[in-house]
ZALUM-654983 format. One record per residue (C-alpha): residue in three letters; x, y, z. Coordinates in nm, 3 decimals. Example, Ala and Ser with C-alpha at 12.3 -4.5 7.8 and 13.67 -1.06 7.14 Angstrom:
<recs>
REC  aa    east   north      up
REC ALA   1.230  -0.450   0.780
REC SER   1.367  -0.106   0.714
</recs>
This chain:
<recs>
REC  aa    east   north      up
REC UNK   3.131   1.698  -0.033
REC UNK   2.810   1.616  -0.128
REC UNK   2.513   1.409  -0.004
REC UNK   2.580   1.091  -0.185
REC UNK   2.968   1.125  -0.113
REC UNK   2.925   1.115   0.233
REC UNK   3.050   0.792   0.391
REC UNK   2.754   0.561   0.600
REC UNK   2.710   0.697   0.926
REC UNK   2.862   0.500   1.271
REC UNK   3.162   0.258   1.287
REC UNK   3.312   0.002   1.028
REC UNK   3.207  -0.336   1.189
REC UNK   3.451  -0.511   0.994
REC UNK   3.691  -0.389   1.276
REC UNK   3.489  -0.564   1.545
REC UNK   3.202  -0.455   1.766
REC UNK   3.207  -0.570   2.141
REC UNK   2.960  -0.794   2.180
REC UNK   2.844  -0.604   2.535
REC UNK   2.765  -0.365   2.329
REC UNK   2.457  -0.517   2.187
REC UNK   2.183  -0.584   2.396
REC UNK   1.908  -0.844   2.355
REC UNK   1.671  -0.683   2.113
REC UNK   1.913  -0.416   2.013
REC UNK   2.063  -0.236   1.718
REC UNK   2.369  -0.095   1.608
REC UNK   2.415   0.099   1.252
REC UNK   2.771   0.074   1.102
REC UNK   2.870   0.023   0.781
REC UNK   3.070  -0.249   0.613
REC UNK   3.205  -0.261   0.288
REC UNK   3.090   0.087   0.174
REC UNK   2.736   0.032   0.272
REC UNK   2.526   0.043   0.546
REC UNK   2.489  -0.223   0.808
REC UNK   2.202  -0.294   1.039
REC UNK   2.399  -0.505   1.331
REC UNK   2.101  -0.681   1.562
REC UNK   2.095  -0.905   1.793
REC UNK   1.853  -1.210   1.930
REC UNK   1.965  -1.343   2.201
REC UNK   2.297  -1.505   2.161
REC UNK   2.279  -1.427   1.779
REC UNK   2.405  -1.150   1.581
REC UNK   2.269  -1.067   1.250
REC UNK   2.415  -0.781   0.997
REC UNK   2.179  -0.642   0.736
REC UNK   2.115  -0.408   0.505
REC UNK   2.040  -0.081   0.703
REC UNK   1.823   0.077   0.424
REC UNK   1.399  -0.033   0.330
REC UNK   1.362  -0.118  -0.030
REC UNK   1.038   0.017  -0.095
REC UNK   1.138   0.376  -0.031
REC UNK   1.488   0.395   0.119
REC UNK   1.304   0.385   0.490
REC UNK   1.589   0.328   0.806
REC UNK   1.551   0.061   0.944
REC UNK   1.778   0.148   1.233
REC UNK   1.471   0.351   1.342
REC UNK   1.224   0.092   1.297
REC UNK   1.102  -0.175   1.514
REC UNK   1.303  -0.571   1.612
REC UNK   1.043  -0.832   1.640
REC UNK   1.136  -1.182   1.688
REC UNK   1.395  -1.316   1.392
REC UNK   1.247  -0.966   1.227
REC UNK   1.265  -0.614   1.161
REC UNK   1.011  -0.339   1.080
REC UNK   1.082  -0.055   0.845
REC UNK   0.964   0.295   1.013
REC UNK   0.818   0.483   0.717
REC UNK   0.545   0.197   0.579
REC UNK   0.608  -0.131   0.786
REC UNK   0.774  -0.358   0.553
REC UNK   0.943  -0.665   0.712
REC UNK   1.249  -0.810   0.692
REC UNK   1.417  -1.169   0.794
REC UNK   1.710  -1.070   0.993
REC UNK   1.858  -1.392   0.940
REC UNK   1.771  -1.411   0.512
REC UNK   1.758  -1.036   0.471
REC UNK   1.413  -1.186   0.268
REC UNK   1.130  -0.947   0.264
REC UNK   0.876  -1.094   0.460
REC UNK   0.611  -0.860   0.364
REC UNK   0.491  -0.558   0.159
REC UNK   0.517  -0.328   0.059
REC UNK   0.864  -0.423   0.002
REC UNK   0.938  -0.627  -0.272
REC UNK   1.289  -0.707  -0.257
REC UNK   1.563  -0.843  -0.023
REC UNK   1.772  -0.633   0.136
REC UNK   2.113  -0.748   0.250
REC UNK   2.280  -0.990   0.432
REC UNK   2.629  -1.011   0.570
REC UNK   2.848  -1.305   0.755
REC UNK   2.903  -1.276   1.091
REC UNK   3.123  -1.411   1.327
REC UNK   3.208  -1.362   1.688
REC UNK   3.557  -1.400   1.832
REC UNK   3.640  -1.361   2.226
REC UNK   3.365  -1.157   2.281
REC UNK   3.374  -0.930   1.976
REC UNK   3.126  -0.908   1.678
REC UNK   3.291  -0.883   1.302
REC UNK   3.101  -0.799   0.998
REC UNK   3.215  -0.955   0.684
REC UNK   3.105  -1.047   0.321
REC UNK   2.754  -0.980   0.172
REC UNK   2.640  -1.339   0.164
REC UNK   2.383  -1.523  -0.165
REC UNK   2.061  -1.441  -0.122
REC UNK   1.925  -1.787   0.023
REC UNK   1.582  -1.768  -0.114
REC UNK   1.280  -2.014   0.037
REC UNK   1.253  -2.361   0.037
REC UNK   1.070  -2.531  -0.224
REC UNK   0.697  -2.595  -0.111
REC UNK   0.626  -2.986  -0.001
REC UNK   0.257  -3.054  -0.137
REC UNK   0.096  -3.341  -0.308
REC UNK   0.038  -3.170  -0.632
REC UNK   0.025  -2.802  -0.727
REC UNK  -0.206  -2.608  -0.981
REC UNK  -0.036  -2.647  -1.347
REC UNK  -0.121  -2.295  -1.478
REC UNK  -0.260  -1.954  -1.269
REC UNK  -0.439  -1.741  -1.411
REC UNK  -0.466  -1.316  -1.239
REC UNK  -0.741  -1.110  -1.376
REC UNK  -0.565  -0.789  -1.235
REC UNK  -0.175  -0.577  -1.295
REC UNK  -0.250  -0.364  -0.940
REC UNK  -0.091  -0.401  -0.592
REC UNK  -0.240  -0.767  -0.514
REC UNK  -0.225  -0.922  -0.883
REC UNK   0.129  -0.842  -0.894
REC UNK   0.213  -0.925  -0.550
REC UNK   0.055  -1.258  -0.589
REC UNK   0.265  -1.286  -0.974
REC UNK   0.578  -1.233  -0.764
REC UNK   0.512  -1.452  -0.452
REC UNK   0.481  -1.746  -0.699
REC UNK   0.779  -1.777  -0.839
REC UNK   0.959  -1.671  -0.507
REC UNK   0.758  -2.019  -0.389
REC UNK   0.964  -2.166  -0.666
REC UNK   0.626  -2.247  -0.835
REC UNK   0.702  -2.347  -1.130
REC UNK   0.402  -2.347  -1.372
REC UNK   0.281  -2.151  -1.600
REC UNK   0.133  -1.761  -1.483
REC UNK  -0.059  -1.528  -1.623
REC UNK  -0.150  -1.191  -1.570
REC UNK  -0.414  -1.015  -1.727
REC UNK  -0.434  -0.639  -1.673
REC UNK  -0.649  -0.416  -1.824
REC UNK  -0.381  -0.114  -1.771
REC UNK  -0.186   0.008  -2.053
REC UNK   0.124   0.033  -1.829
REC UNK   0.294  -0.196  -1.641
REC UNK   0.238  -0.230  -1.287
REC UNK   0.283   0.095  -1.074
REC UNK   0.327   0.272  -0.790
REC UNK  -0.058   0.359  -0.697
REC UNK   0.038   0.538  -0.398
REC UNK   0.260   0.747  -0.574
REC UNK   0.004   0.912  -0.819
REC UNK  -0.149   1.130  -0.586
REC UNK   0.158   1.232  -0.400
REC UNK   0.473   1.291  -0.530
REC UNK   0.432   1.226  -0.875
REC UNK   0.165   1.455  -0.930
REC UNK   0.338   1.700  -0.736
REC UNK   0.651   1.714  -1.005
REC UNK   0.890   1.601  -0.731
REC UNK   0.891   1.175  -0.837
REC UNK   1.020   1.128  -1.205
REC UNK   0.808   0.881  -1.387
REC UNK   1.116   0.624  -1.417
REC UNK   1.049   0.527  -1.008
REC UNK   0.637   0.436  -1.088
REC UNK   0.678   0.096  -1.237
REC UNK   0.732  -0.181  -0.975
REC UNK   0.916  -0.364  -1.199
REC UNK   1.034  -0.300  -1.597
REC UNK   0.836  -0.526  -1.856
REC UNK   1.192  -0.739  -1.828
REC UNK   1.128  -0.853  -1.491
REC UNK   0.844  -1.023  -1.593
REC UNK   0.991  -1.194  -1.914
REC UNK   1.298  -1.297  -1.694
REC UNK   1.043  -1.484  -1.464
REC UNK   0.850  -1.616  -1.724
REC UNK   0.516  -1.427  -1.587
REC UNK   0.299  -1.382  -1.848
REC UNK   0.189  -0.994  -1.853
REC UNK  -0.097  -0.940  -2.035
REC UNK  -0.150  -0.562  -2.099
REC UNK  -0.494  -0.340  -2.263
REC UNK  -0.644  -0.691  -2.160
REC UNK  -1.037  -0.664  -2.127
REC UNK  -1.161  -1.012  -1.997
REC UNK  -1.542  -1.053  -2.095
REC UNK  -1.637  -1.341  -1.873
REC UNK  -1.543  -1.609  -1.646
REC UNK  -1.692  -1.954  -1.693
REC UNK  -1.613  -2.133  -1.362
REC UNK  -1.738  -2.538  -1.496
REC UNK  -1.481  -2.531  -1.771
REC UNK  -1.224  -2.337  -1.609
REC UNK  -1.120  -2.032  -1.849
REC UNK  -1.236  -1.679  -1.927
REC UNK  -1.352  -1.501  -2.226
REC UNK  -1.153  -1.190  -2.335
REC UNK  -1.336  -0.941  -2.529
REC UNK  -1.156  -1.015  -2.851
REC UNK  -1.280  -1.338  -2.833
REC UNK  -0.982  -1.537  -2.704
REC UNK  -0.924  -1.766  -2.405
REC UNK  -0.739  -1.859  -2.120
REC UNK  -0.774  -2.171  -1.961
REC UNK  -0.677  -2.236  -1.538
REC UNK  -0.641  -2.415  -1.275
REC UNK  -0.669  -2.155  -1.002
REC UNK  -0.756  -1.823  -1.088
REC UNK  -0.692  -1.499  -0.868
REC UNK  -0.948  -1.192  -0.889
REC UNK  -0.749  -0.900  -0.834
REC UNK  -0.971  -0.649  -0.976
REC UNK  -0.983  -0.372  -0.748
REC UNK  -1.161  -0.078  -0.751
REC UNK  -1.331   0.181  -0.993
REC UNK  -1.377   0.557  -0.941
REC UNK  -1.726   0.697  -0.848
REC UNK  -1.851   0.938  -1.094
REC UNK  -1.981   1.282  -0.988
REC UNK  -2.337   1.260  -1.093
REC UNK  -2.456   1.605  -1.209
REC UNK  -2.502   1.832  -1.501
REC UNK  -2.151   1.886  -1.665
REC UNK  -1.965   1.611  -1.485
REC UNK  -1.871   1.488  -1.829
REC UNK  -1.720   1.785  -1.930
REC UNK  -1.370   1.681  -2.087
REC UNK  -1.220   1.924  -1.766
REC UNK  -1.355   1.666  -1.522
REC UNK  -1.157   1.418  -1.438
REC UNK  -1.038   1.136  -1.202
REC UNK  -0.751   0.968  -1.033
REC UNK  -0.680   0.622  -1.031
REC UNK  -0.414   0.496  -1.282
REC UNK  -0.128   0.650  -1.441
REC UNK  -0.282   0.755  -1.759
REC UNK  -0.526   0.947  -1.539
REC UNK  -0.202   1.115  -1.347
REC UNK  -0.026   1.167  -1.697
REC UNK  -0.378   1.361  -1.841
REC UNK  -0.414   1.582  -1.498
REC UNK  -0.075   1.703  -1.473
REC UNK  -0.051   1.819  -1.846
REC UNK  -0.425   1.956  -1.747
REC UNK  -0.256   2.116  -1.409
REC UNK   0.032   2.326  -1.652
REC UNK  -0.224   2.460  -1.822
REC UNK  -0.435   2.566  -1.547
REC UNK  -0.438   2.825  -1.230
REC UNK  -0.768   2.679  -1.057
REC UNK  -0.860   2.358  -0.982
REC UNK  -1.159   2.230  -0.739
REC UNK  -1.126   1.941  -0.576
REC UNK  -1.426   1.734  -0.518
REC UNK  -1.366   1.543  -0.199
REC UNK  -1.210   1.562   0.105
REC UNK  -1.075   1.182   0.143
REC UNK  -0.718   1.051   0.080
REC UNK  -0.737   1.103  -0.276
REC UNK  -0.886   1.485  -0.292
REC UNK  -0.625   1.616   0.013
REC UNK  -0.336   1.421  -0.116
REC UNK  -0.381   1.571  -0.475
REC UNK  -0.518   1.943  -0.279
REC UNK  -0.149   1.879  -0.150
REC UNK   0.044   1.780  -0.443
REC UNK  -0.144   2.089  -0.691
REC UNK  -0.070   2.312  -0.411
REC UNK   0.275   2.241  -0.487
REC UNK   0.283   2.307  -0.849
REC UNK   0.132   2.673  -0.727
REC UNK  -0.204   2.609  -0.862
REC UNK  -0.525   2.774  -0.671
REC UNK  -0.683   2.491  -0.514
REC UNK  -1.051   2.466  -0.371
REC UNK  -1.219   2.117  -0.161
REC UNK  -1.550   2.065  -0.198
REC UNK  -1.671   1.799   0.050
REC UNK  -2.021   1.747   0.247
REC UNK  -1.769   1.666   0.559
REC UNK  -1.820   1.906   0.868
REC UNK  -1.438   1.816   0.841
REC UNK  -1.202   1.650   0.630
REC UNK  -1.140   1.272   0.701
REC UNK  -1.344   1.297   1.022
REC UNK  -1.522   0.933   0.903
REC UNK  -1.161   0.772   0.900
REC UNK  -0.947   0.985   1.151
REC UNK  -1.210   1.186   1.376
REC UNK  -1.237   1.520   1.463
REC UNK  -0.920   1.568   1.615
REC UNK  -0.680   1.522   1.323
REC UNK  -0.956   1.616   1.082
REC UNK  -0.948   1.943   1.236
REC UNK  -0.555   1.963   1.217
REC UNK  -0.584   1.884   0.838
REC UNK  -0.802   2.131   0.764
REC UNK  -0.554   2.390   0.939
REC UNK  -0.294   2.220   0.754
REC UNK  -0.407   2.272   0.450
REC UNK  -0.510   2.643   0.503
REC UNK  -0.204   2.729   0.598
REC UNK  -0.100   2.609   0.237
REC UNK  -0.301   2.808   0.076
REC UNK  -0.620   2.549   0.019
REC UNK  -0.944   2.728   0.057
REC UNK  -1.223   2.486   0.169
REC UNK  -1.579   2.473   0.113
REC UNK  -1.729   2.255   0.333
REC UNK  -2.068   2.084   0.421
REC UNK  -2.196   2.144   0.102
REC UNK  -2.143   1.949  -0.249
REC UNK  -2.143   2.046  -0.617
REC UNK  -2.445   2.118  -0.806
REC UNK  -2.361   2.172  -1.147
REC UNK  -2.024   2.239  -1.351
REC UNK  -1.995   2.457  -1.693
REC UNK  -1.668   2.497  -1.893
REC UNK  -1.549   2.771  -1.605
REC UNK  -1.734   2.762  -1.296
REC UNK  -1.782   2.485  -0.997
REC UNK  -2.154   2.597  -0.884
REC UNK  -2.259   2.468  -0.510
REC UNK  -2.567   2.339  -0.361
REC UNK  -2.545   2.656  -0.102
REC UNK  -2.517   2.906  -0.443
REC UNK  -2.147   2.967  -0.422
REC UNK  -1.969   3.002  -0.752
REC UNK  -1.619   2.887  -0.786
REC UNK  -1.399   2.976  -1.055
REC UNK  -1.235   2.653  -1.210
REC UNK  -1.018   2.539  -1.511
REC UNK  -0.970   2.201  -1.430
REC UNK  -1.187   2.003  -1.162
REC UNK  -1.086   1.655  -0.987
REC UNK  -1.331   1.454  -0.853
REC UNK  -1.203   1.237  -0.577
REC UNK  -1.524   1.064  -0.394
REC UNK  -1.434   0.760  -0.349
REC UNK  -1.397   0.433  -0.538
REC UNK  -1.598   0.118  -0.570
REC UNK  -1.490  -0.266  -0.566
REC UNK  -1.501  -0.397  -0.925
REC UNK  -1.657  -0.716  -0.876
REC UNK  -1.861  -0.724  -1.255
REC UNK  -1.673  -1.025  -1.307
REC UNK  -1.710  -1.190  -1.000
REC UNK  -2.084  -1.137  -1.046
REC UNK  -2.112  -1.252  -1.373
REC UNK  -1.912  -1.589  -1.211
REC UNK  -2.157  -1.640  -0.938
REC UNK  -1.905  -1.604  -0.653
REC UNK  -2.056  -1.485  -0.334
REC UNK  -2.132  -1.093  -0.322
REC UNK  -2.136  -0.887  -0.022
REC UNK  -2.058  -0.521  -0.077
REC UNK  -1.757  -0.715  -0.221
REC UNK  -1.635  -1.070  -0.302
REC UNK  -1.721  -1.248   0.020
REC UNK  -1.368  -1.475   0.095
REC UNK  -1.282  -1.672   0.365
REC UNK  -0.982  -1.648   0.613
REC UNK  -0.764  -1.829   0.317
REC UNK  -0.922  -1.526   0.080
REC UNK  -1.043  -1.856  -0.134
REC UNK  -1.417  -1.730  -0.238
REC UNK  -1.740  -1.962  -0.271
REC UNK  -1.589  -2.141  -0.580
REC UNK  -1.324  -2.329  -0.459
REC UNK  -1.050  -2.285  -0.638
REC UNK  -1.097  -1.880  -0.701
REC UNK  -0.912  -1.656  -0.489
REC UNK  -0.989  -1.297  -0.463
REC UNK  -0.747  -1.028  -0.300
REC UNK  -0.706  -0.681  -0.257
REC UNK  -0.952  -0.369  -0.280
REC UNK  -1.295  -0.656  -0.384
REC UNK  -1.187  -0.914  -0.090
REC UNK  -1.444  -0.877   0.205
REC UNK  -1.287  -1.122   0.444
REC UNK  -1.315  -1.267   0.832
REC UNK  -1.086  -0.954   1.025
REC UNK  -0.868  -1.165   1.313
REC UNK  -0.906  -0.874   1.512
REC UNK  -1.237  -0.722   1.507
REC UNK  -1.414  -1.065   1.413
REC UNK  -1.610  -0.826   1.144
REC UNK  -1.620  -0.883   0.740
REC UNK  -1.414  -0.577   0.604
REC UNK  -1.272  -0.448   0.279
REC UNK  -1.000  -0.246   0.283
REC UNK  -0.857  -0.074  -0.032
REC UNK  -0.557   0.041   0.059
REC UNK  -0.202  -0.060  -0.095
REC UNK  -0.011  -0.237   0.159
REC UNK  -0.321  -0.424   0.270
REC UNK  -0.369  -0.532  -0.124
REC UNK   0.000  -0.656  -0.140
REC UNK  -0.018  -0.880   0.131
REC UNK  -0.353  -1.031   0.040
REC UNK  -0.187  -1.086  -0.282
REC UNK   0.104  -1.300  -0.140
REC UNK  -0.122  -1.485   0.109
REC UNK  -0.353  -1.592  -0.196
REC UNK  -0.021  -1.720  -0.406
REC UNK   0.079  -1.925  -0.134
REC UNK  -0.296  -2.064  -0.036
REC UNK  -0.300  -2.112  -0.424
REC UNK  -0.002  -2.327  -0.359
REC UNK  -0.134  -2.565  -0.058
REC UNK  -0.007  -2.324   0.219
REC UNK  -0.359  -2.280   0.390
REC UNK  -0.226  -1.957   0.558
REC UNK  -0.471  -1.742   0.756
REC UNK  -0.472  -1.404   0.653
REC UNK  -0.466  -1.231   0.968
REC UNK  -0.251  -0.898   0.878
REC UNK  -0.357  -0.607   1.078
REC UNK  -0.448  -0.353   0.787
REC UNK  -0.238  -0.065   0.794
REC UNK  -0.213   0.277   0.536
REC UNK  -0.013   0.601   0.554
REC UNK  -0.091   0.977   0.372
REC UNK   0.144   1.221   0.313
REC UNK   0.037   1.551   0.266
REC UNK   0.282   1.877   0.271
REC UNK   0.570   1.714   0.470
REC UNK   0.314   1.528   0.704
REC UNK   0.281   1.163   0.713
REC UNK   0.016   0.974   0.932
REC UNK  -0.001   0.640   0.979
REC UNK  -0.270   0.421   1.036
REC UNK  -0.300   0.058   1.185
REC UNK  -0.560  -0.148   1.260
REC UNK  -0.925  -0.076   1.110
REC UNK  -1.229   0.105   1.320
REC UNK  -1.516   0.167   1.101
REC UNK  -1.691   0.303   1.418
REC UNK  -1.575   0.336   1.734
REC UNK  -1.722   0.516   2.091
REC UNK  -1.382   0.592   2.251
REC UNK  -1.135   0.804   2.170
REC UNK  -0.830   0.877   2.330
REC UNK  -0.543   1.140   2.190
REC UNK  -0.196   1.171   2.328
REC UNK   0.023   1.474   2.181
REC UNK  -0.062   1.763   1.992
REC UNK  -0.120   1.707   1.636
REC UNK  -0.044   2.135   1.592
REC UNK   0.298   1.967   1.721
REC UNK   0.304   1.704   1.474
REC UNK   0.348   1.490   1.757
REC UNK   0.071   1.285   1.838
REC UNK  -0.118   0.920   1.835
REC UNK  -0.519   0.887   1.862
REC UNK  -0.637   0.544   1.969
REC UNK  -1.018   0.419   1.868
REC UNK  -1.148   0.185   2.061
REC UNK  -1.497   0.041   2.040
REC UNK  -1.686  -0.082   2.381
REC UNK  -1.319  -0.102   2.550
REC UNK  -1.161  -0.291   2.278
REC UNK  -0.859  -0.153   2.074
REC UNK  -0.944  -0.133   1.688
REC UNK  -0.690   0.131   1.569
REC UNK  -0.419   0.360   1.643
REC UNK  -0.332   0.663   1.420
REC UNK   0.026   0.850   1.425
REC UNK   0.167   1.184   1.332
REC UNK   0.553   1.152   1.290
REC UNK   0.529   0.884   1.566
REC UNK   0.691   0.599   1.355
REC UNK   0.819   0.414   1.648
REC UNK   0.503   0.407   1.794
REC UNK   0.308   0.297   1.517
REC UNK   0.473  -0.039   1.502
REC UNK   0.407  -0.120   1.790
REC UNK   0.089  -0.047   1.789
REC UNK   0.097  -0.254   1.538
REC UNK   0.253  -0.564   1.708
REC UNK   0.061  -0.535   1.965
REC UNK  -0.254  -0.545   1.771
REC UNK  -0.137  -0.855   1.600
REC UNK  -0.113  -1.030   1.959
REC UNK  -0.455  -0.941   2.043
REC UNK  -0.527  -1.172   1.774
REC UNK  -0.621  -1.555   1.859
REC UNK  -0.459  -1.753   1.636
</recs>
């Protein structure tokens, strides 16, 4: 019997589950039907979901119940237990939801019940037309949580992408390493957005915003008028800066043509340097070291992602990744490149068919210049992400915003925190006036290693490790003059949410 032939694990709760069986905050996986079944209860309600995350398959009998809620393990999507509704990224879609009843002190799963949607928004008047300069996370979050808000005007999207919008994350993990077909990197197909009459622009350059009479230039010389307008522009490679960076073996990573271009690079090559030693550059170090390519980091770093993660678990990467095979050059930077050799600032010479540079990105915020919204090492927003024309929402890897927690202006540009930015902006666009007051969270995978992160320290003075990362067992909490900022995991999933919950409740709402 195979894999997929297998039935769900744990009992068929159509038979009946004793209700002392479940306590107050507990779970129960069963299946019903032929599928899994998430049985949780609240108090003196049962619920019966969908036992499987549908961002990446994640179980959700492993993850976390919070209030009417639960939290997916793997990259903390949330889900109404009483709706099966996704509640937030990066899940996109509903899972589940099945009838129960209870019956002399026994629980009985039935029938998968209609999706019940949200209710339609009450306010005075909403825009007539949106307009999203922007196909990434928070563009097409924001596109989505629109229509889910039964808005009902007209949306467009404007992306300057060639492709649909994708799976970011993706590009530098499994996709690049050969083990993702390209048929899971869309989001959605180009049908989804015909279906829900959002109006997908692709190839689409916009020129220049002209905030009095409310529409933007494209470069061909059309327009688009709106009413609100989202900036979802995100962010923009930086460029290696010396002799030979524009050699056509240089390259970067940050949409899928670029992924598409590497890996046909990749088959062709046996040595590839790696300029960086971020998320990008030991993601990708991973994912080449998988298609058996020699692989070589380059990075200034005494160690690798010491700025995000400190020295503990940038010290376990670096192992990590030596045990796979990565050789690491460290504490030094690139000096020039020629068609087959990386040369160093210290003299080393490194052999190279194919380099990556991977040294970061910056916020694309040409536009929002050009507009004359508010600039600060970003687009400055306000706890609604609404910028300093009212009006003009910006969101995702551009948004500097108000942080609930560590009453700082940040910008993060990761994908889940994107997402969520997106749907708060759709429904402040709509008259909500909802703080955004996520705590920011990311994850890397790299071999079969995921971290999580929660929370966001851009310095701290305390540390404090418990586990052994060796062990891949282990959580690392920052704290800044006695105040909790950020907790990091290895293969502590558990733990991670609720870190995570309990960061949110250190925020005053």
């Amino acid at each position: 019997m195979s894999q997929d032939d297998k039935p769900p694990a744990g009992p068929d709760l159509t038979l009946g589950t004793a209700l002392s069986a479940l306590v107050d905050g507990g779970t129960l996986l069963g299946h019903a039907h032929g599928e899994a079944v998430l049985l949780a209860r609240r108090g003196a309600d049962v619920f019966a979901i969908g036992a499987t995350c549908t961002h990446y398959g994640g179980p959700l009998a492993e993850g976390l119940i919070d209030g009417d809620s639960v939290r997916c393990p793997w990259h903390h999507a949330c889900f109404s237990l009483r709706s099966g509704e996704a509640l937030r990224a990066p899940a996109l879609n509903p899972i589940p939801c099945f009838r129960v009843e209870q019956r002399d002190g026994t629980v009985f799963v039935g029938e998968a019940l209609q999706p019940a949607g949200r209710p339609s928004l009450a306010v005075a008047r909403m825009p007539e037309s949106v307009l999203i300069i922007g196909g990434g996370a928070a563009g097409n979050a924001a596109a989505e949580m629109l229509r889910r808000e039964h808005y009902s005007g007209r949306i467009t999207m404007l992306s300057a992408d060639d492709s649909v919008p994708y799976d970011r994350p993706n590009l530098s993990k499994h996709y690049l390493a050969g083990h993702a077909p390209e048929e899971w990197i869309p989001l959605r197909a180009m049908e989804f957005y015909r279906e829900h009459d959002i109006d997908l622009r692709l190839n689409a350059q916009v020129a220049r915003i002209d905030t009095e009479l409310k529409h933007v230039q494209m470069a061909d010389g059309s327009r688009h008028t709106y009413e609100a307008l989202l900036l979802a522009t995100g962010a923009e490679p930086v460029q290696l800066d010396v002799a030979g960076a524009r050699l056509p073996h240089v390259v970067t990573l940050r949409t899928l043509a670029d992924c598409r271009a590497l890996i046909a690079k990749v088959l062709a090559s046996k040595s590839v340097v790696v300029v960086g030693a971020g998320f990008i550059g030991l993601e990708a170090a991973a994912s080449l070291r998988a298609r058996n390519v020699d692989v070589h980091v380059v990075a200034p770093d005494k160690l690798p992602m010491e700025r995000v993660l400190g020295p503990q678990l940038g010290s376990y990467l670096l192992e990590l990744h030596e045990q796979h095979g990565v050789t690491f050059h460290l504490g030094t930077s690139v000096a020039t490149i020629d068609e087959r050799t990386v040369t160093l600032k210290n003299g080393e010479k490194i052999d190279a068919e194919l380099v990556l540079v991977g040294i970061g990105v910056r916020p694309s915020i040409a536009l929002a210049q050009q507009a004359g919204l508010a600039i600060e090492r970003g687009v400055v927003v306000d706890e609604y992400l609404q910028t300093s024309i009212a009006g003009i929402y910006a969101a995702g890897g551009i948004a500097r915003w108000p942080d609930a927690l560590s009453g700082e202006r940040i910008r993060v540009e990761h994908w889940v925190v994107a997402e969520r930015q997106g749907q708060t902006a759709a429904r402040n666009i709509l008259g909500r006036r909802e703080r955004f007051d996520a705590v920011p969270f990311f994850w890397t995978e790299q071999y079969d290693v995921t971290i999580a992160y929660v929370g966001h320290a851009e310095g701290w003075n305390d540390v404090q490790i418990d586990g052994d990362p060796a062990a891949r067992d282990c959580s690392i909490t920052y704290r800044r003059d006695g105040k909790k900022l950020a907790v990091a995991t290895v293969q502590r999933d558990l733990q991670s949410l609720r870190a995570e919950v309990e960061l949110e409740g250190a925020i005053t709402r």
